[in-house]
MARTOR-665645 format. One record per residue (C-alpha): x, y, z. Coordinates in steps of 0.02 Angstrom, whole numbers, plus 50000, padded with zeros to 5 digits. Example, Ala and Ser with C-alpha at 12.3 -4.5 7.8 and 13.67 -1.06 7.14 Angstrom:
BEGIN
506154977550390/506844994750357/
***
This chain:
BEGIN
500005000050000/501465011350037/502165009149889/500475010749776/500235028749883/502235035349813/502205026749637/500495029449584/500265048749603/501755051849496/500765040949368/499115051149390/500065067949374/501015063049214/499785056349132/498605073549152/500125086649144/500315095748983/501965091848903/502935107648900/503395112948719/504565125348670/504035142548631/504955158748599/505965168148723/505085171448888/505885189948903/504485197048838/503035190548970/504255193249104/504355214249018/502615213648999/502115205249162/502815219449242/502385233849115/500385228249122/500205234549280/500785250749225/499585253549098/498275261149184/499545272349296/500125278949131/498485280949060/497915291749200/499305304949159/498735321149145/499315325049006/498785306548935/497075312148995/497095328348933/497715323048775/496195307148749/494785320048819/495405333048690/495175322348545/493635316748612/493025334248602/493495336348436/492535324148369/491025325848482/490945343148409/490955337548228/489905321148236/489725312348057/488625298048005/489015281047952/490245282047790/490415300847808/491725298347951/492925308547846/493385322647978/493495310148080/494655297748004/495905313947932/496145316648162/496455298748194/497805297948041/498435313948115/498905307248270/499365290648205/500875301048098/501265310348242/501545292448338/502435283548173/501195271148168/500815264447983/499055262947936/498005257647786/496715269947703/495255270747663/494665252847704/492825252547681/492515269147618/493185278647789/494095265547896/495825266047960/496885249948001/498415252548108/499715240448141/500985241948305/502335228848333/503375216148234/502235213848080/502055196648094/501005182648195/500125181948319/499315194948261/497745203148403/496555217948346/495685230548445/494315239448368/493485254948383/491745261948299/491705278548254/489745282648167/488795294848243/486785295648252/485655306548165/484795316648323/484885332748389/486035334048537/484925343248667/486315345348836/486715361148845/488825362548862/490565370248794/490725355948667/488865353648617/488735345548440/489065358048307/488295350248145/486125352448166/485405333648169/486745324348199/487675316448401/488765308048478/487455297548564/488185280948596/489835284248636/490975280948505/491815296948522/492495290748671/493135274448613/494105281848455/494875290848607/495245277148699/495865268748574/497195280648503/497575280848697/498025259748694/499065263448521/499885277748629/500485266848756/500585250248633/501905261348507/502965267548653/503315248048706/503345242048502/505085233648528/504455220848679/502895215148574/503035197748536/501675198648367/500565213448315/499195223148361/497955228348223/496975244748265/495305245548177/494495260948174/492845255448096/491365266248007/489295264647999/489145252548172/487425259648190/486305250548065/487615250747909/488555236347945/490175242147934/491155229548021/490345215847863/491255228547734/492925228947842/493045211047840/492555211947646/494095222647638/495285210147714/495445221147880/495545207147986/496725196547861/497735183947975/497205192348126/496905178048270/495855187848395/494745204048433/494405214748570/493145227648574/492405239348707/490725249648737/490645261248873/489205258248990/488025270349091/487585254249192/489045249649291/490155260049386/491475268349336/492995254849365/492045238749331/491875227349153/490605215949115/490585201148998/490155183848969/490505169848867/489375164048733/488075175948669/488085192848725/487075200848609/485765195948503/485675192548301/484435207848250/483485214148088/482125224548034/480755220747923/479335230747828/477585225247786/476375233747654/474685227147682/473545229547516/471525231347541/470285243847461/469985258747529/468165268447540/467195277347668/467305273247865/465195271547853/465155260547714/466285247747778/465415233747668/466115240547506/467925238347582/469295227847601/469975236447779/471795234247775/471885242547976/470705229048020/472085214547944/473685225347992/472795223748194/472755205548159/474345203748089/475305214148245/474325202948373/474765186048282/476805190548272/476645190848471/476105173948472/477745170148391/478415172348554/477125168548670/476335154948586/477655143648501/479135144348650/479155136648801/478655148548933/479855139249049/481255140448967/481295161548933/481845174449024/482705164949177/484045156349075/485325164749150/485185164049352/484485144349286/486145139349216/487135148949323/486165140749486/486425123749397/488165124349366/488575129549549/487345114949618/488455101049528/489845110049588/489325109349764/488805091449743/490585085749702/491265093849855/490065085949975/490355068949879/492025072549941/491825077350125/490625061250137/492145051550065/493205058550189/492025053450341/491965036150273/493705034050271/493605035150478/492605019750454/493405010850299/495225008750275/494794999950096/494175019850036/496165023150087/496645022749915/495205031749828/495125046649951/497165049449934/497025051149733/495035059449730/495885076649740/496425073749556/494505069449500/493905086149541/494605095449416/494255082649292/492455082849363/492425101749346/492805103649200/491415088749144/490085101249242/490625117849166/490435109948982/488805101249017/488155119349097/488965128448959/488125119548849/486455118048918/486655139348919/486845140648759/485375127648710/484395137148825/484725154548733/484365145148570/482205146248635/482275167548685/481565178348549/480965194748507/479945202248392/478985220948423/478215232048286/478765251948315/477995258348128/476015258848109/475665270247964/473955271347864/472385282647831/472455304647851/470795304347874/469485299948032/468155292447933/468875286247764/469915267947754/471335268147671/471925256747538/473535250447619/474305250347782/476275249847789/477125240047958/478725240148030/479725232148166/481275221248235/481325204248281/482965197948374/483675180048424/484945173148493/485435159848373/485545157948182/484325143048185/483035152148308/483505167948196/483085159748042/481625150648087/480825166248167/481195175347986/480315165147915/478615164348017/478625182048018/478375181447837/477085166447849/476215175247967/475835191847879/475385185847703/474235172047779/473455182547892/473115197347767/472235186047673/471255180047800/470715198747796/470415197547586/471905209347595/473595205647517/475385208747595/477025210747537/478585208347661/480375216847637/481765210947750/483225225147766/484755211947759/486045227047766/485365231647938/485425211447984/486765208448119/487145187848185/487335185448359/488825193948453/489615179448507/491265179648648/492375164848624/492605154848784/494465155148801/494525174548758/493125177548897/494255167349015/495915177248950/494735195348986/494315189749174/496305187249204/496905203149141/495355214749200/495635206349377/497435208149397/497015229049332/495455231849419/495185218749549/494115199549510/492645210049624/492515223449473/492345210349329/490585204649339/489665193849225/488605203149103/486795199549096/486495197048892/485345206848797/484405209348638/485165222648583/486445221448447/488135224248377/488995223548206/490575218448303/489515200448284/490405200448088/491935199848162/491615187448313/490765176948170/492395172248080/493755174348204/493895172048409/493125189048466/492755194748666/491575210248660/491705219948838/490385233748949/491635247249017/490705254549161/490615274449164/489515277149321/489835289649449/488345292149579/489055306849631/488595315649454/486955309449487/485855301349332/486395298249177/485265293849012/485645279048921/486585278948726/485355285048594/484665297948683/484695317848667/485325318448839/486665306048828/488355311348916/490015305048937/491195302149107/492795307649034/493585298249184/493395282549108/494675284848961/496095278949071/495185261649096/494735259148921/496345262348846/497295253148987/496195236848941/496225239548755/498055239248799/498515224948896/497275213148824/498165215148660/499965214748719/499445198748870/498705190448711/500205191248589/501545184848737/500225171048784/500025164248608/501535160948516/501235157148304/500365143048285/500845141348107/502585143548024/502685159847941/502135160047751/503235166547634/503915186747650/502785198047606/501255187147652/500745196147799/500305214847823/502135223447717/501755242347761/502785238347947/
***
């Protein structure tokens, strides 16, 4: 028995150890272990600050819609000459692709949207939108900012990267699909991973959110033009009322949702697989204990409870897939679809002859996605001609994003780096949403982590969400979001040497 308890660990261990296998030099993580911390101290220079809020302003000020960003894109070449870093432009009409390091794999991106929205900015204040209709409403002022702030401090340690960082300053996020057009234009070419950031009036300022999986939902917008015959409100015998069949029509695409999911399995997926995962994880720890209290009264469980220590990780791991996976089957059943366009008559008493629809619907898979899409469309022709009206349905597939999805190992890879910046109590798991993002292109083809920087102070008391009039920045947060853009990218590039050999000269991105 003695000699089973020396020789058979040593079998266990090797048998589940990696085997080490040789990489390049490990200067660089030990330069970068100890510049990371740094980043954010640097970042919160004044005249690091001074210089991110500044250019901020400058754009805030000048706000230009999607594939008009041309103001905007002539300031962040500007200050990518003044810092020597070589760029590509235009890429998709106004984008800018900037490359900091050795030119070759691994190569990691961080990307940036810079689109403004057409609304009137109504806070009043020294740097108040100068061009009538159009805002900075969602923030992406701020994150060109903070992202010229990461290339700042990225170009300054250039020599110690071990791969290089691709900056992607990308146009028309909001509804023109910009990030599809970039990836047309072979912006991402080669490029392993992708970070990307949105500022957050939810969280406080100091604390990320994220989670693996789906984050953000696949989204679309579709338009209905319901065809009847139109003729006087007291008469309506002589018609064929297309108000009447546009009422039905609204009231059956809600039974999409209501009617053909499970009403069990929507809305608590979340704290359900969360709650699930932590019971199994419980259960092998009491498993455990109980072991341990038998072995007082069995000397045969010697053996078992000596080498059970080395199951638990295995067993761990076997509980975070099946939970993982029984997440993301769960997210597969949560839709949305809600009409916001209802337009059709002039008059009170005369029925019209059409009635034109509108509206979003939103899931969180391409099946469920697809399969919605379709119903939609099944729906409103069969039910206007229930009505003895007829309908036509247009789908707007440039305004179609897929699901923002966050790679699993990236997620894990965010939660290291934000906790050694900002502390494991200020990275939270994110809560996902139906909103959307065209960063979902990018995620769609390569490994991509998608990140809530929280901007929250509730000293400055209420804030209003992104795409509204009111919508304000905390300037404080640049620091943060430049220090993450930054060590994400650099931690990323140390922690994944080449998995490839290196084609042949020339093959990879020449203009470094």
């Amino acid at each position: 028995m003695a000699f089973l308890k020396l020789v058979f660990p040593i079998f266990i261990l090797h048998s589940f150890m990696p085997i080490p296998i040789s990489s390049t030099p490990s200067l660089n993580k030990e330069v970068f272990a100890q510049i990371r911390p740094d980043f954010l101290d640097f970042a919160k220079k004044p005249e690091i600050m001074d210089w991110m809020v500044g250019i901020r302003r400058k754009i805030h000020e000048n706000p230009e819609l999607g594939y008009e960003e041309f103001e905007t894109s002539k300031l962040i070449r500007a200050e990518l000459d003044l810092m020597g870093i070589p760029y590509k432009y235009p890429v998709a009409v106004t984008g800018v692709v900037g490359y900091i390091g050795t030119g070759k794999p691994p190569f990691a991106a961080l990307r940036a949207d810079m689109d403004a929205l057409a609304m009137e900015e109504l806070v009043e204040w020294e740097h108040k939108s100068k061009v009538p209709g159009k805002m900075h409403a969602c923030g992406h002022d701020t994150h060109v900012a903070m992202l010229l702030g990461a290339a700042k401090m990225l170009q300054e340690h250039r020599n110690d990267l071990q791969g290089t960082v691709v900056l992607i300053f990308q146009p028309a996020e909001e509804g023109g699909g910009g990030a599809k057009k970039m990836l047309d234009a072979g912006a991402l070419d080669n490029v392993d991973a992708i970070f990307a950031l949105h500022v957050s009036t939810k969280f406080p300022i100091g604390v990320v959110a994220s989670r693996p999986g789906p984050i953000l939902a696949a989204t679309s917008f579709f338009e209905a033009v319901i065809n009847g015959k139109g003729g006087h409100a007291a008469l309506p015998q002589h018609t064929v009322d297309p108000i009447l069949a546009a009422s039905n029509v609204i009231v059956s695409l809600q039974h999409l949702v209501s009617r053909e999911a499970d009403p069990l399995d929507s809305q608590v997926i979340p704290s359900k697989a969360l709650s699930d995962f932590h019971q199994l994880h419980r259960s092998v720890h009491n498993l455990y204990a109980i072991l341990q209290h038998c072995n007082l009264w069995f000397g045969m469980m010697e053996l078992l409870l000596l080498y059970f220590p080395l199951l638990i990780p295995m067993q761990m791991h076997f509980t975070y897939k099946l939970c993982y996976r029984y997440y993301l089957k769960k997210y597969d059943l949560v839709k949305v679809v809600s009409i916001g366009k209802f337009q059709g008559g002039g008059a009170f008493n005369v029925i019209p002859d059409s009635v034109t629809i509108g509206g979003t619907f939103r899931a969180f898979s391409k099946e469920s996605f697809v399969q919605l899409k379709q119903r939609i469309e099944e729906v409103i022709t069969k039910q206007a001609s229930v009505q003895r009206c007829n309908a036509k349905v247009i789908f707007h597939e440039s305004s179609s994003y897929p699901v923002c999805f966050n790679n699993k190992e990236l997620h894990e890879h965010f939660r290291k780096v934000a906790g050694e910046m900002l502390g494991v109590q200020n990275v939270i798991e994110a809560v996902a949403n139906m909103g959307g993002e065209d960063f979902a292109f990018f995620s769609e083809v390569i490994p991509g982590l998608f990140f809530f920087l929280g901007m929250k102070n509730e000293t400055q008391g209420p804030v209003q969400s992104g795409h509204s009039p009111y919508y304000t920045v905390n300037e404080d947060v640049f620091p943060y979001g430049a220090a993450l853009h930054a060590s994400l990218a650099t931690t990323y590039l140390s922690e994944n040497p080449p998995k490839h050999t290196s084609p042949p000269e020339g093959s990879f991105h020449d203009e470094l």
